[in-house]
C-alpha positions in Angstrom: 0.0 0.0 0.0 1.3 3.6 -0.7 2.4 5.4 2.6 0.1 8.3 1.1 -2.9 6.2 0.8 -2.6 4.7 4.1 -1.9 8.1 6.1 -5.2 8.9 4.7 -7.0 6.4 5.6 -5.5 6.9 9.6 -6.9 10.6 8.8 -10.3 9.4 8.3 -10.1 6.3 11.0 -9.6 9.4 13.4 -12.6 11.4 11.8 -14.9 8.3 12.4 -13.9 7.9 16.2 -13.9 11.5 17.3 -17.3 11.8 16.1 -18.2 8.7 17.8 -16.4 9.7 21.1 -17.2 13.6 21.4 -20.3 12.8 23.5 -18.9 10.3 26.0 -15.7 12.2 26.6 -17.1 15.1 27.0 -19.2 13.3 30.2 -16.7 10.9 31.3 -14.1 13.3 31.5 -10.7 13.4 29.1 -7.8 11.4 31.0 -10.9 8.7 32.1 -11.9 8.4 28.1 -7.9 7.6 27.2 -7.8 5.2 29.7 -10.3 3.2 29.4 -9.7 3.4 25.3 -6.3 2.3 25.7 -7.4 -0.9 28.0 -9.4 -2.1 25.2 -7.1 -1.0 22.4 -4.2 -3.4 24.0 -6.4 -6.2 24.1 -7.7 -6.3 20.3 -3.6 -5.4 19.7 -2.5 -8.3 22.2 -4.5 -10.3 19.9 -3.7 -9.5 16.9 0.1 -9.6 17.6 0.0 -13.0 19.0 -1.7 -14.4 16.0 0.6 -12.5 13.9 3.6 -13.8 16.2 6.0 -11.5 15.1 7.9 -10.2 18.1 10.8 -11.4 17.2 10.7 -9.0 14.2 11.6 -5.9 17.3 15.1 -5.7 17.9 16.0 -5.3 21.9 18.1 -2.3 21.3 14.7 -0.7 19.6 12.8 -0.9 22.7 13.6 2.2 24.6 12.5 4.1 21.1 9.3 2.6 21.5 9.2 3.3 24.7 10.0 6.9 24.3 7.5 7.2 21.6 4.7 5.5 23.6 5.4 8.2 26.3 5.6 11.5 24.2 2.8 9.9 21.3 0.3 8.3 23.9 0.4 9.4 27.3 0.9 12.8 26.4 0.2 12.6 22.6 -3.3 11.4 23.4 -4.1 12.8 26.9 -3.6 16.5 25.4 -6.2 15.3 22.5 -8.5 14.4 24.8 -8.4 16.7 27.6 -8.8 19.6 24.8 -11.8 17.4 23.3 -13.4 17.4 26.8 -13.1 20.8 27.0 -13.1 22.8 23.6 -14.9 20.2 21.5 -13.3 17.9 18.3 -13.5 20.7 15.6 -11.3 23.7 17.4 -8.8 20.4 18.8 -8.5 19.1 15.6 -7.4 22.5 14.2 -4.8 23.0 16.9 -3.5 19.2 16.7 -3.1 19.4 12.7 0.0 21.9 13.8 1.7 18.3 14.4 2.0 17.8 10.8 4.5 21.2 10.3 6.5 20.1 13.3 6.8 16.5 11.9 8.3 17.9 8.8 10.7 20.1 10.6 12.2 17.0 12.5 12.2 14.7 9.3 14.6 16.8 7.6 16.7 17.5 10.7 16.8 14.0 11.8 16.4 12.0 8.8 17.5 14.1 6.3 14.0 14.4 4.1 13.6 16.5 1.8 9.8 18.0 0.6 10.7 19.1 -3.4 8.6 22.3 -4.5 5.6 20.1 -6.0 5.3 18.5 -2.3 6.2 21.8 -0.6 3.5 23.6 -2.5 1.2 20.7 -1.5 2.2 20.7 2.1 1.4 24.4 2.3 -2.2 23.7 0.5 -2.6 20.7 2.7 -2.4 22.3 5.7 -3.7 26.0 4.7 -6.9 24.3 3.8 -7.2 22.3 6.9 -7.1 25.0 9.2 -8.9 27.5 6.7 -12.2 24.6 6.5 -11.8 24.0 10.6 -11.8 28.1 11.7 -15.1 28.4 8.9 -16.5 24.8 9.8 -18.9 25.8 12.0 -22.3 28.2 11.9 -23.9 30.3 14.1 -26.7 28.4 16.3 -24.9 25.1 17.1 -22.4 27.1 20.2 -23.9 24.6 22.6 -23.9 20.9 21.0 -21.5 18.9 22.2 -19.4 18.9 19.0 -19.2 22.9 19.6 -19.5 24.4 23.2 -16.8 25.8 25.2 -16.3 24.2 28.8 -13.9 26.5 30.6 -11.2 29.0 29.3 -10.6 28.6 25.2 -6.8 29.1 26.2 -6.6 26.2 28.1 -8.3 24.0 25.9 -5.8 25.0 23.2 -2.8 24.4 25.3 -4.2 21.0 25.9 -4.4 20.4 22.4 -0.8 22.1 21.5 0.7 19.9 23.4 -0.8 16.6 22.1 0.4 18.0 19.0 3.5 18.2 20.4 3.4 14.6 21.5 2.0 13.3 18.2 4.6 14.8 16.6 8.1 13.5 18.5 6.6 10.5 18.9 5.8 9.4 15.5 9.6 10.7 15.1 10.7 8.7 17.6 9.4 5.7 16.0 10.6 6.2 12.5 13.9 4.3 12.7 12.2 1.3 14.7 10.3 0.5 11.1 13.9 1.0 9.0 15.0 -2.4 11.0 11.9 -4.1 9.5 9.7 -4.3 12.7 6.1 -5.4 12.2 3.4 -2.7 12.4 1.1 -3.9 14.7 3.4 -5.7 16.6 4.9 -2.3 17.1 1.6 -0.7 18.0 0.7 -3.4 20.3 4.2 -2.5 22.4 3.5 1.0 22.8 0.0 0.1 23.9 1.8 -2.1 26.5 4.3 0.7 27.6 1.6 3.7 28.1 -1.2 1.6 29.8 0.2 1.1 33.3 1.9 4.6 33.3 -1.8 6.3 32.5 -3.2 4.0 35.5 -0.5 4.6 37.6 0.0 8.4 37.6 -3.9 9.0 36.9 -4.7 11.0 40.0 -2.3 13.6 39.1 -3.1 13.3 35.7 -7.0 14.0 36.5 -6.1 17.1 39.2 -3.4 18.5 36.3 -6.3 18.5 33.7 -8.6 19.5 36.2 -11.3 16.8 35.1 -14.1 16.2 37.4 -16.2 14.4 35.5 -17.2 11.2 37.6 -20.4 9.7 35.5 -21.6 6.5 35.6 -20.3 4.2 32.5 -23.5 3.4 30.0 -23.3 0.3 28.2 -23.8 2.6 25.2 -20.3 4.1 26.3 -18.3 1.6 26.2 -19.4 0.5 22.5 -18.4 3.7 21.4 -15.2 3.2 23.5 -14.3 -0.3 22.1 -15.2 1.2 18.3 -13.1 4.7 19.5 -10.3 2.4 20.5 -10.5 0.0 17.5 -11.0 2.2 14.3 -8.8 5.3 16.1 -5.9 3.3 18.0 -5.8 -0.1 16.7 -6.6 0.9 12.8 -5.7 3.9 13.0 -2.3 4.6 14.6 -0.8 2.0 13.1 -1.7 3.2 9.0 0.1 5.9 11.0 2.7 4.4 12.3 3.1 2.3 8.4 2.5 5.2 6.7 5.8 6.8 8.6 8.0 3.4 8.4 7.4 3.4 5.1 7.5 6.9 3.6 8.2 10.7 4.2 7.3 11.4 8.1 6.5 15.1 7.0 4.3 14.2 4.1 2.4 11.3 6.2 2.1 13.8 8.7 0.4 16.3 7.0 -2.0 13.9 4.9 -3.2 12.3 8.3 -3.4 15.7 9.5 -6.3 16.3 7.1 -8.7 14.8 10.0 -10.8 18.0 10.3 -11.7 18.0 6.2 -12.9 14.5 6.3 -15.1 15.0 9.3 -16.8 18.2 7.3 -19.9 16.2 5.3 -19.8 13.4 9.0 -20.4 17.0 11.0 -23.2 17.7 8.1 -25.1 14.3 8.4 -24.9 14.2 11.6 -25.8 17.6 13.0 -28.0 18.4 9.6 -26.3 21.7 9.0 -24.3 22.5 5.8 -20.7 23.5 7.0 -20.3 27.4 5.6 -18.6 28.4 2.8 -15.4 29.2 3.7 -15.3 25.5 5.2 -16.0 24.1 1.8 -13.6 26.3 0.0 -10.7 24.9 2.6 -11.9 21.4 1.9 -11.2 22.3 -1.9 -7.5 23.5 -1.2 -6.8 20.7 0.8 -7.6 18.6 -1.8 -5.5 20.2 -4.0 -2.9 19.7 -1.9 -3.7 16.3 -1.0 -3.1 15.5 -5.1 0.1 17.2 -5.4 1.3 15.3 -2.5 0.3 12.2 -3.6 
């Protein structure tokens, strides 16, 4: 599969599941939600990776990169996502976590010596121009208070939340790029960074909860932990690891940027599911991201 192809299709696993989870994070709290997720992500990945049975493929002296990308990508990668979901809603987080993609591309060509030539550079720019042009237009007046839209709390903290699972998106998927060089196995991979995250989420998540200042303590519906168990198996276990090929296997700045194009692929969900057309200016975004998409591909 083309890296390009499958970094899109991670960008639209992701538009799928933060539809899905908006509602139940936004009641169960942030740092619960990622919990939780993970739990049932490492079991469907536990799985899969012993059917696969291709640990051997991991070199030892790759473990602490995992490691270190597990950290920085999924316990504070994801717990920034979340936290800003739970607070600022999926469409103004998605706009501050596509800045990954530009920071991604920074540390490919200071790390691994990538290069974007001026067709790819020109659809970089388009890429993520569009993204952020179709997110800041995406919404019209009226729907402040749905749960894909309201505001819990002050705007800046939910955008510090979401910078810095930007942040942590984007050193981690750098941190993982010379594990796939070796010729690790995908999932196998994803399945160990599952493995490292989980007990330090459970371990530290009192602090975490009184850092993010989440309070929400609601009772778990069945209903939430189906959207849960789909969150954590199109999102994390589908997902992350077309991500996680999709760097192995190609540019990390241009993957990058293509998965970043989340918020453009969730434009018609937001319009079937809340029945209102997204405006204009969204539209004309989703056009130059398009545009950009091609010339990267």
């Amino acid at each position: 599969m083309p890296y390009q192809i499958a970094a899109l299709l991670a960008a639209t696993m992701w538009a799928l599941s933060s539809l899905v989870a908006a509602e139940p994070v936004r009641r169960l709290g942030g740092p619960r939600f990622c919990r939780l997720r993970l739990i049932l992500s490492g079991i469907v990945l536990l799985f899969i990776a012993l059917f696969r049975g291709e640990w051997s493929s991991i070199a030892l002296g790759d473990l602490w990169l995992i490691f270190l990308s597990s950290v920085v990508g999924l316990v504070i990668g994801d717990l920034g996502l979340f936290v800003a979901m739970e607070r600022i809603g999926p469409r103004r987080t998605s706009v501050l976590f596509t800045t990954n993609a530009p920071i991604a591309a920074l540390g490919g060509v200071i790390l691994y010596s990538e290069a974007l030539h001026s067709w790819a550079l020109l659809g970089a720019i388009c890429t993520v121009g569009g993204v952020m042009l179709a997110v800041n237009f995406g919404s019209r007046r009226g729907v402040a208070d749905a749960v894909f839209e309201r505001v819990d709390g002050p705007l800046k903290v939910g955008a510090m939340w979401a910078s810095l699972g930007a942040l942590g998106q984007a050193v981690g998927a750098l941190a993982i790029k010379p594990v796939f060089e070796h010729g690790s196995d995908t999932l196998t991979v994803s399945a160990v960074r599952v493995f490292f995250a989980l007990p330090l989420l459970w371990i530290f998540a009192k602090p975490i909860d009184r850092l993010a200042k989440s309070t929400e303590r609601t009772p778990i519906l069945r209903g939430d932990w189906n959207r849960m168990f789909f969150s954590s198996t199109v999102a994390m276990v589908a997902g992350a690891t077309l991500l996680l090929y999709a760097i192995g296997h190609g540019d990390t700045g241009v993957a990058s940027i293509l998965a970043g194009t989340t918020p453009v692929i969730m434009l018609p969900l937001l319009w079937i599911v809340t029945r209102r057309s997204p405006s204009l200016g969204a539209w004309v975004g989703a056009l130059l991201t398009i545009v950009g998409t091609a010339l990267l591909i």
